[in-house]
N, CA, C and O atoms as a GROMACS GRO file, in nm:
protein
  560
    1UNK      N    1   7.054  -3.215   0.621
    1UNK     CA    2   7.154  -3.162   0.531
    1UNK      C    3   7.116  -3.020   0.492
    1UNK      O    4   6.998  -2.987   0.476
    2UNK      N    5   7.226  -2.929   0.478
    2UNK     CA    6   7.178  -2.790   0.471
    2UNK      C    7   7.239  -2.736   0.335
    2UNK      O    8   7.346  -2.797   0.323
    3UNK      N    9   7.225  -2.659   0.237
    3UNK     CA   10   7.314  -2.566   0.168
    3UNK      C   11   7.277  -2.424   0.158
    3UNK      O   12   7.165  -2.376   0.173
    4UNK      N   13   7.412  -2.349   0.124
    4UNK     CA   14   7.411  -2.235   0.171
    4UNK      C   15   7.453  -2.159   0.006
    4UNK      O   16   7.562  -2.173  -0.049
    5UNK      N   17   7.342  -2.082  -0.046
    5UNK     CA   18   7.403  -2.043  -0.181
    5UNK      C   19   7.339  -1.902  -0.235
    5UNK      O   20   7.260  -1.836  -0.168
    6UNK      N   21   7.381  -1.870  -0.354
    6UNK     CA   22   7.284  -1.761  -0.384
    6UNK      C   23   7.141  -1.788  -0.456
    6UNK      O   24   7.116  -1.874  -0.540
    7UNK      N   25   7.059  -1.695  -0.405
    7UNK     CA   26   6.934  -1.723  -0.426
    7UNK      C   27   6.896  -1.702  -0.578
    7UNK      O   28   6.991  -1.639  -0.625
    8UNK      N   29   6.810  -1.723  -0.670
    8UNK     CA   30   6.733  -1.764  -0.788
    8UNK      C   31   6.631  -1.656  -0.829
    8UNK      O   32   6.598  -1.592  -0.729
    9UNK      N   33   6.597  -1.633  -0.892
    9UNK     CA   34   6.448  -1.591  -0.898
    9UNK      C   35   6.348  -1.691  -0.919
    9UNK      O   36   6.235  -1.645  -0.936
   10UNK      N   37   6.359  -1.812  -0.923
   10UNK     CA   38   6.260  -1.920  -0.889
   10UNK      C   39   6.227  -1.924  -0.699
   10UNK      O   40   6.122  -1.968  -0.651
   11UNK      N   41   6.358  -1.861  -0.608
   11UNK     CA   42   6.326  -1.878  -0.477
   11UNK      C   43   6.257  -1.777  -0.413
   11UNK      O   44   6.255  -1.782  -0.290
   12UNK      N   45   6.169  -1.634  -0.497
   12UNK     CA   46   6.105  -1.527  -0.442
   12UNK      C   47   6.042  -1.548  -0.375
   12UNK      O   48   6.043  -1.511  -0.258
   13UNK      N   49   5.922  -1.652  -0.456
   13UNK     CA   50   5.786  -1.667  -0.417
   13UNK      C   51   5.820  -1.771  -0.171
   13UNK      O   52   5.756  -1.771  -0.066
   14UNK      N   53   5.938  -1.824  -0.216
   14UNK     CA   54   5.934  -1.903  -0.096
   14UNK      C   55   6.026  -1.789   0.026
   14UNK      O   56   6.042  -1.823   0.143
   15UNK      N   57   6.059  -1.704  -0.009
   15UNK     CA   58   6.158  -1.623   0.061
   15UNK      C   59   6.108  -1.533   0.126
   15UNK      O   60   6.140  -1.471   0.227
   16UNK      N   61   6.014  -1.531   0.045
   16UNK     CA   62   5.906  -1.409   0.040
   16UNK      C   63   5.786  -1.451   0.161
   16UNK      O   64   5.735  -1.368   0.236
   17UNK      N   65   5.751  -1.615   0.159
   17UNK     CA   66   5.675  -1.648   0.216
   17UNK      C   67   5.696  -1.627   0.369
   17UNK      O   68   5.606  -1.597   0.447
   18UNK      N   69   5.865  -1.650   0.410
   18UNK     CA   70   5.919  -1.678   0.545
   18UNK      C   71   5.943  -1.509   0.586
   18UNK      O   72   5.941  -1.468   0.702
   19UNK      N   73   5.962  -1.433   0.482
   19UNK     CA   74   5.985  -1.289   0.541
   19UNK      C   75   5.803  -1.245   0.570
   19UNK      O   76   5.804  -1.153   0.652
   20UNK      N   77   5.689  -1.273   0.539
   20UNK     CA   78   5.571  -1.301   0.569
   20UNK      C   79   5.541  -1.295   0.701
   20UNK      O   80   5.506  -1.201   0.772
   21UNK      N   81   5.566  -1.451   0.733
   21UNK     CA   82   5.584  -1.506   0.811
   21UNK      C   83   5.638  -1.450   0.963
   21UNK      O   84   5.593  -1.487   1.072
   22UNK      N   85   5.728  -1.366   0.944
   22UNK     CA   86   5.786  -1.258   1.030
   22UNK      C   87   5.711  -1.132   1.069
   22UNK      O   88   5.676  -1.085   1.177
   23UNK      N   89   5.698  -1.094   0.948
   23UNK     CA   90   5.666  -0.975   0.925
   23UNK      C   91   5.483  -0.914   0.926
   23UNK      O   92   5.418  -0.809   0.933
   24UNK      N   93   5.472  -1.010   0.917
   24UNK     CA   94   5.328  -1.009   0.867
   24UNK      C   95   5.259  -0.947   0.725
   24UNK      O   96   5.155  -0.881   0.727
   25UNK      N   97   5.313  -0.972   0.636
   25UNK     CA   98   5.283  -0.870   0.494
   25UNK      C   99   5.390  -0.930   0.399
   25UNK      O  100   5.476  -1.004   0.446
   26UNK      N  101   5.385  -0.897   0.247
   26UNK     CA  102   5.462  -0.895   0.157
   26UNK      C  103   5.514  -0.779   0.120
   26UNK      O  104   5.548  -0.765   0.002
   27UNK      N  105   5.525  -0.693   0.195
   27UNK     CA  106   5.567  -0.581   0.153
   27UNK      C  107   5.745  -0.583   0.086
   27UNK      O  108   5.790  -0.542  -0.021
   28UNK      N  109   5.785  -0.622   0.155
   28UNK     CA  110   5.953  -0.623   0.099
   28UNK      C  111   5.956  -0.719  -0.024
   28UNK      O  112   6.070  -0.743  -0.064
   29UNK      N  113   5.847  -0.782  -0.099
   29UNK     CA  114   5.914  -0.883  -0.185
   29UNK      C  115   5.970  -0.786  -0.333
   29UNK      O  116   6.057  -0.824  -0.412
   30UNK      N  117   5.932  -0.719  -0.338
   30UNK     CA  118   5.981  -0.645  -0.471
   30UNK      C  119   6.167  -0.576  -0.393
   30UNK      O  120   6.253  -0.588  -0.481
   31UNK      N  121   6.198  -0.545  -0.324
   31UNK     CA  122   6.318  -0.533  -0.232
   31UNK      C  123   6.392  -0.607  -0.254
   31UNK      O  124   6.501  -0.578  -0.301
   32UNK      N  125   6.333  -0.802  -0.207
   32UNK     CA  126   6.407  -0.908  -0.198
   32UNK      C  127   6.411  -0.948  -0.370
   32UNK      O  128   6.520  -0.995  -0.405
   33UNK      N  129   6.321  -0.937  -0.464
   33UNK     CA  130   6.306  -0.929  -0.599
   33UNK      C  131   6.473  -0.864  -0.657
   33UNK      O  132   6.568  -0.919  -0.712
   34UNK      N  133   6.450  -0.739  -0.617
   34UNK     CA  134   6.587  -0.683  -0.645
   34UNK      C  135   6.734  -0.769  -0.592
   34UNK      O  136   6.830  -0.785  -0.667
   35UNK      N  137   6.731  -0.809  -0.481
   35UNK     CA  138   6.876  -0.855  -0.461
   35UNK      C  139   6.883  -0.970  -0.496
   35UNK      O  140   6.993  -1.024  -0.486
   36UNK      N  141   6.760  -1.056  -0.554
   36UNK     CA  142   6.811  -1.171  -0.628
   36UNK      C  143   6.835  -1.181  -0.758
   36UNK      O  144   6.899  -1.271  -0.813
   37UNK      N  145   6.765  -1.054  -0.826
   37UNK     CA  146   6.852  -1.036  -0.977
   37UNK      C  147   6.965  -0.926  -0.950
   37UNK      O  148   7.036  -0.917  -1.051
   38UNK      N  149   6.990  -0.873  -0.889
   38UNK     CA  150   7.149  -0.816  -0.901
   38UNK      C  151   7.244  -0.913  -0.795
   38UNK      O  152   7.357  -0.871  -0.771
   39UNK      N  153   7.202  -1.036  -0.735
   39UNK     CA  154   7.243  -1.171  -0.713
   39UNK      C  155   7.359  -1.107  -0.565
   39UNK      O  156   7.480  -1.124  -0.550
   40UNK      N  157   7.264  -1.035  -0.478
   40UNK     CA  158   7.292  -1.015  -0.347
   40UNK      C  159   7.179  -1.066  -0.197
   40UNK      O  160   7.137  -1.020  -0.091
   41UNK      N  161   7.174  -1.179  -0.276
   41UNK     CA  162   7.054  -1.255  -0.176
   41UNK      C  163   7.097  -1.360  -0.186
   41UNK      O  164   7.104  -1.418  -0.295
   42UNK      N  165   7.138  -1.414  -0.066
   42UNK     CA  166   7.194  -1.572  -0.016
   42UNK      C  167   7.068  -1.675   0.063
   42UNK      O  168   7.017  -1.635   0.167
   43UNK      N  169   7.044  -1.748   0.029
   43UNK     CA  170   6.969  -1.844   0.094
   43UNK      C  171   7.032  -1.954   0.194
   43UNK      O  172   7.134  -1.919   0.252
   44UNK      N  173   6.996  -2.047   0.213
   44UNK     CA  174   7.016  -2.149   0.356
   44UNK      C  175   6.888  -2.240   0.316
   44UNK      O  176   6.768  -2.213   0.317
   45UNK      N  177   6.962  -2.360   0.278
   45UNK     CA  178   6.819  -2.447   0.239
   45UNK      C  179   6.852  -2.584   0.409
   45UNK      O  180   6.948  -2.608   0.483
   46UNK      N  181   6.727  -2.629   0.398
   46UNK     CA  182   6.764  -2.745   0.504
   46UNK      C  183   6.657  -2.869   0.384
   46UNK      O  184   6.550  -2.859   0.323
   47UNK      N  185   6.751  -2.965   0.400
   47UNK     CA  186   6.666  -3.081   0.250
   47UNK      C  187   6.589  -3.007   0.220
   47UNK      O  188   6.488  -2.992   0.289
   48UNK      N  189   6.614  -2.929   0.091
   48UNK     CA  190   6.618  -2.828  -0.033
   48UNK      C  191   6.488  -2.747  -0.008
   48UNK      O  192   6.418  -2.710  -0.102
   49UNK      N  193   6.455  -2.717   0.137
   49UNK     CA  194   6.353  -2.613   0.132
   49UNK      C  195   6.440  -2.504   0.216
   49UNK      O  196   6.541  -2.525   0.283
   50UNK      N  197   6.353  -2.345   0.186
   50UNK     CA  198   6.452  -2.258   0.224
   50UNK      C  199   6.394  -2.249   0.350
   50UNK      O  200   6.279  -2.277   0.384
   51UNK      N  201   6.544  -2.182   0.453
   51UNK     CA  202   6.470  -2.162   0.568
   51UNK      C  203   6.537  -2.063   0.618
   51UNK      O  204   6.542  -2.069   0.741
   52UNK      N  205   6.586  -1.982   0.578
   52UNK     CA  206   6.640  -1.800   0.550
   52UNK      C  207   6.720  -1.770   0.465
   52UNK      O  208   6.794  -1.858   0.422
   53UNK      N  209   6.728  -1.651   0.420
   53UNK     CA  210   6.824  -1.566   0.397
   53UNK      C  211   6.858  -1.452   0.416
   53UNK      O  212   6.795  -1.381   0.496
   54UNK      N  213   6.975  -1.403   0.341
   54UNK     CA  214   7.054  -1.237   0.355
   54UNK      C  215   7.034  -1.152   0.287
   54UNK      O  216   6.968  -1.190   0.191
   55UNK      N  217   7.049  -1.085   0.284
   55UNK     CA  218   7.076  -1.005   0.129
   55UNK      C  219   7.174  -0.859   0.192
   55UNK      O  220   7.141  -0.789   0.287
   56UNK      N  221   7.279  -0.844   0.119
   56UNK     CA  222   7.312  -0.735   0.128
   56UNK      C  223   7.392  -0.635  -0.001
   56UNK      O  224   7.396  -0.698  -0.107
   57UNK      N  225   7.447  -0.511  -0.010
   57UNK     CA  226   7.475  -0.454  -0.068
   57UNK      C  227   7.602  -0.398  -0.042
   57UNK      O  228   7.651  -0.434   0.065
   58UNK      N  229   7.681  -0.305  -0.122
   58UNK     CA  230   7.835  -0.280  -0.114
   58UNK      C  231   7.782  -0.072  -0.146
   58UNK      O  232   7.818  -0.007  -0.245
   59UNK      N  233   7.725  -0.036  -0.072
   59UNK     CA  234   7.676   0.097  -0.061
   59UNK      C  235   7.759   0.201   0.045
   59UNK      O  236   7.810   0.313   0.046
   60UNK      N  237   7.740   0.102   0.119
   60UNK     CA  238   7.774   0.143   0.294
   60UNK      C  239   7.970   0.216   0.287
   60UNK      O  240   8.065   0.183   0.358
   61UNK      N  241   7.967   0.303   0.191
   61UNK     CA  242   8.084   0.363   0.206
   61UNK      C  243   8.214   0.254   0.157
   61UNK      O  244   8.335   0.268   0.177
   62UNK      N  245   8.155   0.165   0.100
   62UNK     CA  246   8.189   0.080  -0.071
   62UNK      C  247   8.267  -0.031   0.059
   62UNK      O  248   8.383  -0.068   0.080
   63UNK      N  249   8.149  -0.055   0.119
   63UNK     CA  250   8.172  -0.193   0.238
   63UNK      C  251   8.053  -0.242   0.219
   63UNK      O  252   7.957  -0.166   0.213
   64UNK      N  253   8.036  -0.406   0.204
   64UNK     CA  254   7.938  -0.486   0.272
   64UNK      C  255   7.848  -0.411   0.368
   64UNK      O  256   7.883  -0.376   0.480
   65UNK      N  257   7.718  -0.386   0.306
   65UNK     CA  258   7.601  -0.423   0.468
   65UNK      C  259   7.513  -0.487   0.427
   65UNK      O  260   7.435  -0.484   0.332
   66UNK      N  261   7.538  -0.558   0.527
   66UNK     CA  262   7.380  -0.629   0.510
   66UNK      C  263   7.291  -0.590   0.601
   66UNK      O  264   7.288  -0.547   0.716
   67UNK      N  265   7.207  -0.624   0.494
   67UNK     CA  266   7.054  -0.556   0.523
   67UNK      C  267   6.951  -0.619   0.575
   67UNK      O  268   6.848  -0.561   0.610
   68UNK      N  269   6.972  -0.759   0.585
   68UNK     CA  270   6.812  -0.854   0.600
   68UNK      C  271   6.908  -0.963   0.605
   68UNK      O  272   7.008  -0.979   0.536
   69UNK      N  273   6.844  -1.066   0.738
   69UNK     CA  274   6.881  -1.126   0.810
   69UNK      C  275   6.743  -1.181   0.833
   69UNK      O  276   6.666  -1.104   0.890
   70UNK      N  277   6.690  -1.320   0.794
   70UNK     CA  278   6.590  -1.410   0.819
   70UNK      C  279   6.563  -1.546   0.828
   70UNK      O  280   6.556  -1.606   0.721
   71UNK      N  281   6.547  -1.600   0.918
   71UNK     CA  282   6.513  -1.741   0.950
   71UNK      C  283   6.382  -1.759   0.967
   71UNK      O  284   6.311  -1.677   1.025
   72UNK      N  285   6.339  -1.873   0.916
   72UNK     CA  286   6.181  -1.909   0.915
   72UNK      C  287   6.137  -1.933   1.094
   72UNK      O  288   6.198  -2.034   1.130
   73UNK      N  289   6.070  -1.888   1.190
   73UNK     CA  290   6.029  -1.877   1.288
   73UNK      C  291   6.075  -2.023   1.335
   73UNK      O  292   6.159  -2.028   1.425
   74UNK      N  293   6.031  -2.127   1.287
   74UNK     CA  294   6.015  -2.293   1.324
   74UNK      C  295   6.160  -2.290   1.291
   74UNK      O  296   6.177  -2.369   1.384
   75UNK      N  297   6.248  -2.277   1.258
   75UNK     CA  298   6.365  -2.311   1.220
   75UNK      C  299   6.552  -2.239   1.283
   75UNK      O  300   6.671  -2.255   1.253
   76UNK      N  301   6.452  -2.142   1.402
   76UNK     CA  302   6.563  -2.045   1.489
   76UNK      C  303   6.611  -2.076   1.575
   76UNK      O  304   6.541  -2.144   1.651
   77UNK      N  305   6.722  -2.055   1.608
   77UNK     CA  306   6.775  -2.115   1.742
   77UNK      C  307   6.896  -2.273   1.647
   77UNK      O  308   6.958  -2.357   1.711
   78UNK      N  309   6.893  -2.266   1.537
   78UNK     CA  310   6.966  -2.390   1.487
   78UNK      C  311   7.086  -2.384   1.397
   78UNK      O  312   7.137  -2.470   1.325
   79UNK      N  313   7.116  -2.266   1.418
   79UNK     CA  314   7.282  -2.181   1.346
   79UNK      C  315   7.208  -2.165   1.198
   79UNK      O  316   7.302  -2.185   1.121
   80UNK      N  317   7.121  -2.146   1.136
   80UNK     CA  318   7.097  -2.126   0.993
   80UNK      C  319   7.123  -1.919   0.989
   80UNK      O  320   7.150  -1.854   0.888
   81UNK      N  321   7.110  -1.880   1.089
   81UNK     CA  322   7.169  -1.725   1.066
   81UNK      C  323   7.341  -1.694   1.105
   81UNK      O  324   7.403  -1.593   1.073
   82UNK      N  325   7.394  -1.811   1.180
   82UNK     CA  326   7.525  -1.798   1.164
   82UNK      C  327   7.570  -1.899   1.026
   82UNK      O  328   7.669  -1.852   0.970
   83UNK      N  329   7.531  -1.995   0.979
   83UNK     CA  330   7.541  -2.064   0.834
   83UNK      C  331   7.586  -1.920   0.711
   83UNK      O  332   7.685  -1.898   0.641
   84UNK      N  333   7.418  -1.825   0.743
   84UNK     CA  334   7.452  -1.670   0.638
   84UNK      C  335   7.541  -1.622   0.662
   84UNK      O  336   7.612  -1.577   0.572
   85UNK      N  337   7.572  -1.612   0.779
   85UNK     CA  338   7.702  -1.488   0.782
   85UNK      C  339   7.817  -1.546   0.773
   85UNK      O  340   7.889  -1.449   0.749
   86UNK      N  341   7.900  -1.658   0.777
   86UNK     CA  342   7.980  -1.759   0.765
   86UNK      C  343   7.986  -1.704   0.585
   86UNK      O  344   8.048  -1.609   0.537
   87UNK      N  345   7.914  -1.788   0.529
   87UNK     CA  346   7.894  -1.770   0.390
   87UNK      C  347   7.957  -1.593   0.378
   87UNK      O  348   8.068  -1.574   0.328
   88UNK      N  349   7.904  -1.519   0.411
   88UNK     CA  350   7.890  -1.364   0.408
   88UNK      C  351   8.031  -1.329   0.370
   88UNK      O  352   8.085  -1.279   0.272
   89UNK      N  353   8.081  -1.391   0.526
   89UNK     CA  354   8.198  -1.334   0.541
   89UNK      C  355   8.304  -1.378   0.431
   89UNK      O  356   8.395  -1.308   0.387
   90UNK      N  357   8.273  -1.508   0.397
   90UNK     CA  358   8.368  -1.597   0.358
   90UNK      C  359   8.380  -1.585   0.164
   90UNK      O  360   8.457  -1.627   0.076
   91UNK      N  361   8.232  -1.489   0.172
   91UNK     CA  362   8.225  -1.468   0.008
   91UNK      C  363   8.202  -1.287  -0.001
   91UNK      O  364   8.133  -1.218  -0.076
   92UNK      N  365   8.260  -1.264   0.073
   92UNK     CA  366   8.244  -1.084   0.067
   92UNK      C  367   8.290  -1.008  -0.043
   92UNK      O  368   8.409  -1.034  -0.058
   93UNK      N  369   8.254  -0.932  -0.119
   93UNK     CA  370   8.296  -0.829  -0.241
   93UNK      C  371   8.380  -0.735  -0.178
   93UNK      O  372   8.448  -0.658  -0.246
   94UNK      N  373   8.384  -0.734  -0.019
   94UNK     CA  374   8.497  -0.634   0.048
   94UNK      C  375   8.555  -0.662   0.163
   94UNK      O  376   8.537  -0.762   0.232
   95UNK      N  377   8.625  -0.573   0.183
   95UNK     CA  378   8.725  -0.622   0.358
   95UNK      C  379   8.658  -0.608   0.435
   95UNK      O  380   8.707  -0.664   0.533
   96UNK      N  381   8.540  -0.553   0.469
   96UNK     CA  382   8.486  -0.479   0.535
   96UNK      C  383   8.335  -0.561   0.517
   96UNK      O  384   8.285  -0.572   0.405
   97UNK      N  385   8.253  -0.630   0.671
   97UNK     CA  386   8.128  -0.619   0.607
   97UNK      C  387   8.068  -0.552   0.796
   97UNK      O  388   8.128  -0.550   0.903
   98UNK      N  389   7.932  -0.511   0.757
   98UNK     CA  390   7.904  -0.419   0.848
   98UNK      C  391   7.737  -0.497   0.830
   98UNK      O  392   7.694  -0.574   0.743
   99UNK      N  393   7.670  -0.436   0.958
   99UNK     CA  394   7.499  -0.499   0.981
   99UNK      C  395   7.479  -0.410   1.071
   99UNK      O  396   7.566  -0.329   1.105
  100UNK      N  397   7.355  -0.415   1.121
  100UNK     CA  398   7.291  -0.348   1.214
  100UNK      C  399   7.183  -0.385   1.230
  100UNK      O  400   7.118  -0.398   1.127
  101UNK      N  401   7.108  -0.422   1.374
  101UNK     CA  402   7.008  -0.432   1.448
  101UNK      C  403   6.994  -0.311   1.554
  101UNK      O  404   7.083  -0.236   1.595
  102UNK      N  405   6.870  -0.312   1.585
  102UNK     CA  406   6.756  -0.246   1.741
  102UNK      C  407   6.812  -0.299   1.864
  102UNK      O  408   6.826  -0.418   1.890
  103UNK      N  409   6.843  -0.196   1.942
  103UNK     CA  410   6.919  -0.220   2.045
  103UNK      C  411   6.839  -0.329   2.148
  103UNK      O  412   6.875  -0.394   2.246
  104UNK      N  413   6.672  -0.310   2.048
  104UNK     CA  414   6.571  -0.427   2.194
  104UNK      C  415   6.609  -0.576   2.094
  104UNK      O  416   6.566  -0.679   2.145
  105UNK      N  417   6.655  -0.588   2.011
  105UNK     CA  418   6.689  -0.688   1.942
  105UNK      C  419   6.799  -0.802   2.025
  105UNK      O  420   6.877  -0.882   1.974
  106UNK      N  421   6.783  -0.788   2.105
  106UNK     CA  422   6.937  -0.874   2.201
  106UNK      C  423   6.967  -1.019   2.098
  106UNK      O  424   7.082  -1.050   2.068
  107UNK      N  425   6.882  -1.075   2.066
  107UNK     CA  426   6.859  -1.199   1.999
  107UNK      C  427   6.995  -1.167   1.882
  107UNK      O  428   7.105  -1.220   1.899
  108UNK      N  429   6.975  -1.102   1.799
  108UNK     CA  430   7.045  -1.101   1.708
  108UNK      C  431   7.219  -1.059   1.707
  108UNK      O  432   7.324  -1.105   1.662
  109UNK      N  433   7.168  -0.934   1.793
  109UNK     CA  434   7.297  -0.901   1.903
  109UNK      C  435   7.393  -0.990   1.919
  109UNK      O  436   7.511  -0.990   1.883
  110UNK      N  437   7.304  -1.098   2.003
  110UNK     CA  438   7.424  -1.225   2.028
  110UNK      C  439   7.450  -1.307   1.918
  110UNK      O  440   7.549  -1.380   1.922
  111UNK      N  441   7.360  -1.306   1.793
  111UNK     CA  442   7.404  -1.378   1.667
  111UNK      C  443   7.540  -1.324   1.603
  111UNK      O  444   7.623  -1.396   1.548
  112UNK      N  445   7.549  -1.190   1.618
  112UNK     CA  446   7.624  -1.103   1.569
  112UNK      C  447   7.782  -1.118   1.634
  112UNK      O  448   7.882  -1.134   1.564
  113UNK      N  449   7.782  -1.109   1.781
  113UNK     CA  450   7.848  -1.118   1.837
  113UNK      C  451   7.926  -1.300   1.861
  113UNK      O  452   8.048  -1.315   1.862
  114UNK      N  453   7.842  -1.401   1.875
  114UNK     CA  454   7.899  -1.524   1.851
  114UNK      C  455   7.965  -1.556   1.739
  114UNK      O  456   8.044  -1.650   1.729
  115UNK      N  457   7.920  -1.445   1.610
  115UNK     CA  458   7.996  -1.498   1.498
  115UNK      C  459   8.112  -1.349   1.500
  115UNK      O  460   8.126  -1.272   1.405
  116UNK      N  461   8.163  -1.341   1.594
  116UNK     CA  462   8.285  -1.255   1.544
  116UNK      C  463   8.268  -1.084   1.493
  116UNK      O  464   8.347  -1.011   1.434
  117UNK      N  465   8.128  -1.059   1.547
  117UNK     CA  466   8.124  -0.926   1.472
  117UNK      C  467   8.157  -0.864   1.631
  117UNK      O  468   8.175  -0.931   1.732
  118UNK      N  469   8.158  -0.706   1.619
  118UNK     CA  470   8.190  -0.645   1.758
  118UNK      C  471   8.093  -0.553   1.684
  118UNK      O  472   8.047  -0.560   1.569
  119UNK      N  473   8.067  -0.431   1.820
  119UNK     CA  474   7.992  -0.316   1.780
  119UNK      C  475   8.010  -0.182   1.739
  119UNK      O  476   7.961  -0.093   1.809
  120UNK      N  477   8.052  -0.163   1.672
  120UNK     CA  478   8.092  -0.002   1.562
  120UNK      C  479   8.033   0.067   1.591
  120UNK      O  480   8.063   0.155   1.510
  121UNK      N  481   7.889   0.147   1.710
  121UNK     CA  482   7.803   0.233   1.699
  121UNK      C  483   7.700   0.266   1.665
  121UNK      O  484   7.684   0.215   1.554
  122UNK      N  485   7.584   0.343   1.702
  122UNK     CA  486   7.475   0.362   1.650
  122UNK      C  487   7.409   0.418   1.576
  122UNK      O  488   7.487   0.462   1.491
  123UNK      N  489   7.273   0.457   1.542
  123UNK     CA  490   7.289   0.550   1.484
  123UNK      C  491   7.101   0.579   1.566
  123UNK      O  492   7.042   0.472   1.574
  124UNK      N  493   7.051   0.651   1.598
  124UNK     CA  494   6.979   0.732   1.675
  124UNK      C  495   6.870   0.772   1.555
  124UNK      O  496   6.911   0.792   1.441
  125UNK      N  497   6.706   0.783   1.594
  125UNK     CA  498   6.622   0.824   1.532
  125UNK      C  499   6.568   0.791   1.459
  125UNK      O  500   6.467   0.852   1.425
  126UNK      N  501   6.626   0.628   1.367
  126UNK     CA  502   6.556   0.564   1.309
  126UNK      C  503   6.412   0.493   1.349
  126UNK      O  504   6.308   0.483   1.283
  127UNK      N  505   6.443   0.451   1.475
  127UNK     CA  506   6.258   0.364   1.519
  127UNK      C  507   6.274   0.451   1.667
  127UNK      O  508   6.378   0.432   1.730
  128UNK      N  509   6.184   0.535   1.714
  128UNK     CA  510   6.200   0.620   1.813
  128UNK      C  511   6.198   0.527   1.978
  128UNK      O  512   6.119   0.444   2.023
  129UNK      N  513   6.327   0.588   2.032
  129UNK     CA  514   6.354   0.542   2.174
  129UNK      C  515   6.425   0.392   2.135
  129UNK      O  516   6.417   0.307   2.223
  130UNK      N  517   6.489   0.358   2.017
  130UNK     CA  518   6.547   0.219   1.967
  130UNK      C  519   6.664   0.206   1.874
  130UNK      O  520   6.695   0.139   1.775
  131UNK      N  521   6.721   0.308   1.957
  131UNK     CA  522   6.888   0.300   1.824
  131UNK      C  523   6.914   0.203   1.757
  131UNK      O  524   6.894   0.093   1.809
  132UNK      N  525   6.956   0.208   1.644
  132UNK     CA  526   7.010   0.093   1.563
  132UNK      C  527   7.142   0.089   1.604
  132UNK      O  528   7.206   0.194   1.602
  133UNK      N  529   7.188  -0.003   1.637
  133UNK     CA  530   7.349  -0.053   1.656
  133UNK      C  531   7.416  -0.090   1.568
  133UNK      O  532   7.380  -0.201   1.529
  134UNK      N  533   7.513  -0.042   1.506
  134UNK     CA  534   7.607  -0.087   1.432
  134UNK      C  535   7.720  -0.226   1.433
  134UNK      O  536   7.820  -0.201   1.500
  135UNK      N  537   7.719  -0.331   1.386
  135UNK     CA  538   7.817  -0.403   1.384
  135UNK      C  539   7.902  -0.433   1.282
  135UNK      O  540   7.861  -0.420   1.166
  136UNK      N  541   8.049  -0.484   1.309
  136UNK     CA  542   8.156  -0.486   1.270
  136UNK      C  543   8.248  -0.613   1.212
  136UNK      O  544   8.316  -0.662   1.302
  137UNK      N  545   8.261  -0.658   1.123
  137UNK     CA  546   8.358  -0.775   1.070
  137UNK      C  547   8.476  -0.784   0.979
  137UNK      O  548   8.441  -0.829   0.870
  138UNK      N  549   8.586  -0.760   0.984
  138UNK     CA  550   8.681  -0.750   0.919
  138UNK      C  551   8.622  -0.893   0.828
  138UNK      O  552   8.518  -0.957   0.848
  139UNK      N  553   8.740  -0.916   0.712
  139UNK     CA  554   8.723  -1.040   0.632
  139UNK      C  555   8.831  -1.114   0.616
  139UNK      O  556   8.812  -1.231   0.582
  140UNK      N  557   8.943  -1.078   0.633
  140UNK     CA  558   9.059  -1.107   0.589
  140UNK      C  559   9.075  -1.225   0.659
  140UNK      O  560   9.178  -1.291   0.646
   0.00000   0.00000   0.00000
């Protein structure tokens, strides 16, 4: 059984653990800190432990982007990053939501693309020789 909701500040310490987990470091938890008290961080529990979330913001030219996109390693490959964006789309603050991944990212690419997003463009110079790609989701 899965649920899909906004995250707590009781869920840092575990959110924090799986972006870890990825990442190797805690560096982003004061980041992910922030979007769960201004309550732009969505979780994905599977029997009530977390096993990713989103977080995004309404910056991006007063559109949805999201920013962070995470599934616990043991837990990928099982729709819990199309579960987030489902949710995303379906609870958006705008018409408009937008993401972006690394063009060596194919993985996510196709997450992006199975759930209905298309590709809007890049943007060049952020991680060298690895454009970030832009993607695209109406809401309506």
């Amino acid at each position: 059984m899965y649920n899909v909701e906004k995250a707590n500040i009781t869920n840092l310490d575990e959110i924090v653990r799986i972006d870890s987990e990825i990442t190797g470091n805690p560096n982003r938890r004061n980041f992910i800190k922030n979007t769960i008290e201004s309550r732009r961080c969505i979780i994905v529990q599977e029997s009530k432990n977390i096993v990713g979330c989103l977080t995004y913001d309404t910056n991006f030219f007063d559109c949805t982007f999201i920013s962070l996109i995470i599934v616990s390693p043991s837990k990928r490959r099982k729709g819990y990053a199309s579960l987030l964006l489902e949710y995303m789309i379906n609870h958006s603050p705008t018409s408009k939501v937008f993401s972006s991944t690394n063009r060596s990212n194919v993985r996510m690419q196709k997450v992006f693309e199975s759930n209905g997003f298309i590709q809007s463009g890049k943007i060049e110079n952020l991680d060298e020789g690895d454009p970030e790609l832009i993607f695209f989701k109406p809401t309506y």
